[in-house]
C-alpha positions as CSV (number, residue, x, y, z in Angstrom):
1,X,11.5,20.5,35.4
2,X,13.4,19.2,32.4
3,X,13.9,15.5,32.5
4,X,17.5,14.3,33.9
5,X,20.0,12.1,31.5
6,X,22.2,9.5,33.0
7,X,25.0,12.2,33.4
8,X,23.0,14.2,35.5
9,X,21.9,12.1,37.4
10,X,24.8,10.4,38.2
11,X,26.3,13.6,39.2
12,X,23.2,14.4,41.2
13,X,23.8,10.6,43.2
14,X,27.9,11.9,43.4
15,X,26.6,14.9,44.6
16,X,25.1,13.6,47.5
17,X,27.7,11.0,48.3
18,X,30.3,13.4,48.4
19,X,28.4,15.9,50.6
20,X,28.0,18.8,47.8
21,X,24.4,18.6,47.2
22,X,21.7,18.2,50.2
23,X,19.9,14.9,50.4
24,X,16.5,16.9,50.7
25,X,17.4,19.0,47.4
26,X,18.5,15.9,45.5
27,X,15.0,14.0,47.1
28,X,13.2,16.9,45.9
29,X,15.0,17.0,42.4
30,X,14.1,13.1,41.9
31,X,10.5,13.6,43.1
32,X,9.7,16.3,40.9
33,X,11.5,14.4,37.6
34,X,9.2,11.3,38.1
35,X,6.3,12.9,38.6
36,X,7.0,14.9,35.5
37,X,5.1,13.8,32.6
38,X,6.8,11.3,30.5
39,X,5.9,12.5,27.0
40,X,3.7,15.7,26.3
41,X,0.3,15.2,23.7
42,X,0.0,17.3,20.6
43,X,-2.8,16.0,19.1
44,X,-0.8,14.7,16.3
45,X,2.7,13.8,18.1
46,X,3.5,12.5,21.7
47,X,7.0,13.8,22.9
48,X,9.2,12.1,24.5
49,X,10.2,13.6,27.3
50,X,12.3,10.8,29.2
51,X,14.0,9.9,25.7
52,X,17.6,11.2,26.9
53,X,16.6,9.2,30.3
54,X,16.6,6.3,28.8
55,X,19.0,6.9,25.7
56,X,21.1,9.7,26.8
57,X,20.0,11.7,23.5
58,X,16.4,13.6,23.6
59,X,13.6,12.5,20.7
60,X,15.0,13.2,17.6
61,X,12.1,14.6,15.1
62,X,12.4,13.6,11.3
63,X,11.2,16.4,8.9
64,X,10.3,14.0,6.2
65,X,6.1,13.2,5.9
66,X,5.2,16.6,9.0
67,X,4.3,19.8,8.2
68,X,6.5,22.8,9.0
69,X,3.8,24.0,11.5
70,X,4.2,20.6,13.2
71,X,7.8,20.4,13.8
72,X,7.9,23.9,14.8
73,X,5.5,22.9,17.5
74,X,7.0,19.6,18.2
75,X,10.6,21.7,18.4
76,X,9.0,24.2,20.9
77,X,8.1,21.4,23.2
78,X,11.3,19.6,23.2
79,X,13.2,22.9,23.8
80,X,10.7,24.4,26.3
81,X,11.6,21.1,28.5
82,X,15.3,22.2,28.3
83,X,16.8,19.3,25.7
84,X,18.6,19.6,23.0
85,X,17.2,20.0,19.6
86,X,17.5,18.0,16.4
87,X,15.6,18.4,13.6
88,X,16.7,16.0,10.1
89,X,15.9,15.9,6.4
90,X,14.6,19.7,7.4
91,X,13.3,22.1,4.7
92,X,14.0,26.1,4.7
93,X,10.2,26.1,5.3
94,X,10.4,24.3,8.6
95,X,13.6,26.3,9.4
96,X,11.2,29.4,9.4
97,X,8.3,27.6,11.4
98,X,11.0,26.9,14.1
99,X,12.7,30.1,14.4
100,X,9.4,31.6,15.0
101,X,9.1,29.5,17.8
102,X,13.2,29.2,18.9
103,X,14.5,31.8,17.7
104,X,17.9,30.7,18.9
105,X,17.7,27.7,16.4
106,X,20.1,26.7,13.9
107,X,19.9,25.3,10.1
108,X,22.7,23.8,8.2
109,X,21.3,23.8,4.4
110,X,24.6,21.8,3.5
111,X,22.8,18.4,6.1
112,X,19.5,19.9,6.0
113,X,19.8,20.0,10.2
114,X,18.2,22.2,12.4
115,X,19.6,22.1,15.8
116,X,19.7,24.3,19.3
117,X,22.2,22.8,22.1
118,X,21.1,22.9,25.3
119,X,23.1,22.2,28.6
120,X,21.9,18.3,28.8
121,X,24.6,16.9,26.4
122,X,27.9,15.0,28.0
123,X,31.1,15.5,26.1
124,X,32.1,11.8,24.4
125,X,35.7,10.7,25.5
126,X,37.5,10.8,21.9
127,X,37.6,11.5,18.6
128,X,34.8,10.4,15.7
129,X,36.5,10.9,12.1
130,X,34.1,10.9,9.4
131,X,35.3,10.0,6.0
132,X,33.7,10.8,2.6
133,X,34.4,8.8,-0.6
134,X,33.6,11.9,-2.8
135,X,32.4,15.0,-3.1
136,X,28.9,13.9,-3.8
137,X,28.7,12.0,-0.8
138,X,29.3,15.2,1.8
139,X,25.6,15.8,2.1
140,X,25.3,13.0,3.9
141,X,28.2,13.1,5.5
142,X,27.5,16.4,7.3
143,X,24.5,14.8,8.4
144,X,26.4,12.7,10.5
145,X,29.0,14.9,11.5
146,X,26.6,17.6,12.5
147,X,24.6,15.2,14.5
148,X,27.7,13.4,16.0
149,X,29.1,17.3,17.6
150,X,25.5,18.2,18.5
151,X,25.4,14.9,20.3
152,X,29.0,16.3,22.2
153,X,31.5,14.2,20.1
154,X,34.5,16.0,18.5
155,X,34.4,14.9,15.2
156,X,37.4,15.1,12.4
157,X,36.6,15.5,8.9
158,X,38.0,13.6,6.0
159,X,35.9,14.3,2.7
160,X,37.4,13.1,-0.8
161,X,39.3,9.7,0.0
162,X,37.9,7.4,-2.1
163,X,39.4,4.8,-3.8
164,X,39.5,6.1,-6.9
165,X,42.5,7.1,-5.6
166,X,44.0,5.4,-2.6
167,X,46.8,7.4,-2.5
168,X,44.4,10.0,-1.0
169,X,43.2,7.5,2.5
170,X,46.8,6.0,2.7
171,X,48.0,9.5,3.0
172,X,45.4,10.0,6.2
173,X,46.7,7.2,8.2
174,X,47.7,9.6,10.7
175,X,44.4,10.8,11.3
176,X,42.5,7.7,11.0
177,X,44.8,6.4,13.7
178,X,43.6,8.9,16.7
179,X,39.8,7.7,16.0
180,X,37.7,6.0,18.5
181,X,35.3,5.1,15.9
182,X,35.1,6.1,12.4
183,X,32.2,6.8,9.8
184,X,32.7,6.3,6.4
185,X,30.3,7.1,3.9
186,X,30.6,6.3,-0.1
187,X,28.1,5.6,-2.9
188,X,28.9,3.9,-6.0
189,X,30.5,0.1,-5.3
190,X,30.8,1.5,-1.7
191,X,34.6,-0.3,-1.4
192,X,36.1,2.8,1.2
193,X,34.6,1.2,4.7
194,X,37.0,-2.1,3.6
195,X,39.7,-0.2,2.9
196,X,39.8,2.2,6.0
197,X,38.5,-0.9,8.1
198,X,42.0,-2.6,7.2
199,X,44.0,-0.1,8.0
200,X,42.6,0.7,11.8
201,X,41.9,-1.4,14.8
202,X,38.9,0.6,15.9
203,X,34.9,0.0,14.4
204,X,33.8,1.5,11.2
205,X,30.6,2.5,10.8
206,X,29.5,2.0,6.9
207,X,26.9,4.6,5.6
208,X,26.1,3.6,1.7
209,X,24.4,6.8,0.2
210,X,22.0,6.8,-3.4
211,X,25.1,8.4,-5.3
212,X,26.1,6.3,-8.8
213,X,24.5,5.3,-12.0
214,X,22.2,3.2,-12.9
215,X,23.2,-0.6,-11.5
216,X,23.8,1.1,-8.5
217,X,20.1,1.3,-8.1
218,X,20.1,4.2,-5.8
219,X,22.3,2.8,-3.2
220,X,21.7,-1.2,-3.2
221,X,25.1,-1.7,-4.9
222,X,27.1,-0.2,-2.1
223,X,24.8,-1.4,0.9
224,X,25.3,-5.0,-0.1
225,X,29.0,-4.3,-1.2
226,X,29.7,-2.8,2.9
227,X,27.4,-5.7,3.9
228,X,29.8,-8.5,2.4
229,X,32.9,-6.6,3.3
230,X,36.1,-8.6,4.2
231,X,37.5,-6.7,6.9
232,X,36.3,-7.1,10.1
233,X,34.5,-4.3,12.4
234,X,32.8,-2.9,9.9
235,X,28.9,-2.2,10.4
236,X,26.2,-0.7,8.0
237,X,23.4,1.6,8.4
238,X,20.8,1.7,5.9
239,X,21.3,4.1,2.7
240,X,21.9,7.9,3.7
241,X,21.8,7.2,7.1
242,X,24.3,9.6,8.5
243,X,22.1,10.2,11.3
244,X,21.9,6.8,12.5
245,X,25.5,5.7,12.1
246,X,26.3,9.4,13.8
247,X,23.9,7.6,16.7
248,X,25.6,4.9,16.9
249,X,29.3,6.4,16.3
250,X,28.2,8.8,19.8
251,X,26.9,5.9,21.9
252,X,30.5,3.9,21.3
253,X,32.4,7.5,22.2
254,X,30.3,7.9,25.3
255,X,31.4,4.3,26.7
């Protein structure tokens, strides 16, 4: 049996309460889920299996540093348990390894994703706009707006704003005002989270990526530029992050 997330379970527990689900099936349901292993060993990985228990999201699996034979079989088990599957910094070459294994898998070249959505996600109650200084900066951008939908957020996006030209963001405010929380990714002196954080009265979630010349020394410029912003409610992940700030961004949208 594929472990429960806090959704599920809660409806399991209404269930019961409201008469809909027998107290012996729901007993048995329980039982069964904690004697369920709580992470499966591969030899060279230990899966989590009570991740989205605990987090509401399963294991997430970072490409960089395995093998594709590895993630293919680390994939395999996390779908196999009936979670959702996420796959970052993902090559072409693990893309194959998975497929052969999940053939109903997915890869986004553009965010180097891959993903398969199961039925264990919970919808997220409003809108996450991501916003994207430049062109340059989409990459990792996707990444977080892929992630944030897989993770059952509707996500809005707003690629090319920088301030460069601010005529472009001013001209969003519409937008930016039906966010529940906003990501904003830009490289160089990494001024846009400021900018947008001013103009809105819901958190921003910086994302600094490696984009720039050479004082921008691969993305230290604009980390400590979002670090020492002036407007308030903004908060920074570390360089090319959009995973993490898309983890983040879903967890506030869930509350």
């Amino acid at each position: 049996m594929k472990p429960m997330n806090p959704s599920e379970l809660h409806a399991l527990i209404h269930g019961v309460a409201r008469g809909e689900i027998d107290e012996a099936d729901a007993h048995g349901q329980l039982l069964e889920m904690v004697r369920a292993r709580p992470f499966e060993d591969l030899g060279f990985a230990r899966v989590d299996h009570h991740r989205a228990s605990r987090q509401g999201f399963p294991e997430v699996v970072l490409g960089l540093g395995k093998t594709p034979d590895q993630i293919g079989a680390i994939a395999a088990e996390i779908v196999n348990r009936g979670s959702t599957l996420l796959v970052t910094r993902a090559s072409e070459a693990a893309y194959d390894a998975v497929r052969a294994l999940v053939p109903q898998a997915a890869y986004y070249p553009d965010a180097a994703l891959i993903t398969f959505r199961q039925q264990d996600v919970s919808p997220g109650k409003g809108t996450i706009v991501v916003a994207a200084a430049g062109t340059s900066d989409v990459f990792v951008a996707e990444e977080a707006a892929r992630t944030a939908e897989l993770m059952g957020n509707e996500v809005a996006r707003m690629y090319d704003v920088g301030v460069a030209g601010l005529h472009r963001v001013i001209g969003e405010r519409a937008r930016l005002a039906t966010a529940r929380v906003i990501i904003v990714v830009a490289g160089m002196e990494g001024a846009l989270p400021s900018v947008i954080a001013g103009l809105v009265g819901v958190p921003v979630i910086a994302v600094p990526t490696s984009i720039g010349y050479g004082a921008s020394f691969g993305g230290l410029a604009a980390l400590l530029g979002m670090l020492n912003s002036c407007s308030s409610g903004v908060s920074v992940v570390n360089i090319d992050n959009g995973f993490g700030a898309a983890s983040i961004a879903s967890l506030i949208n869930h509350l």
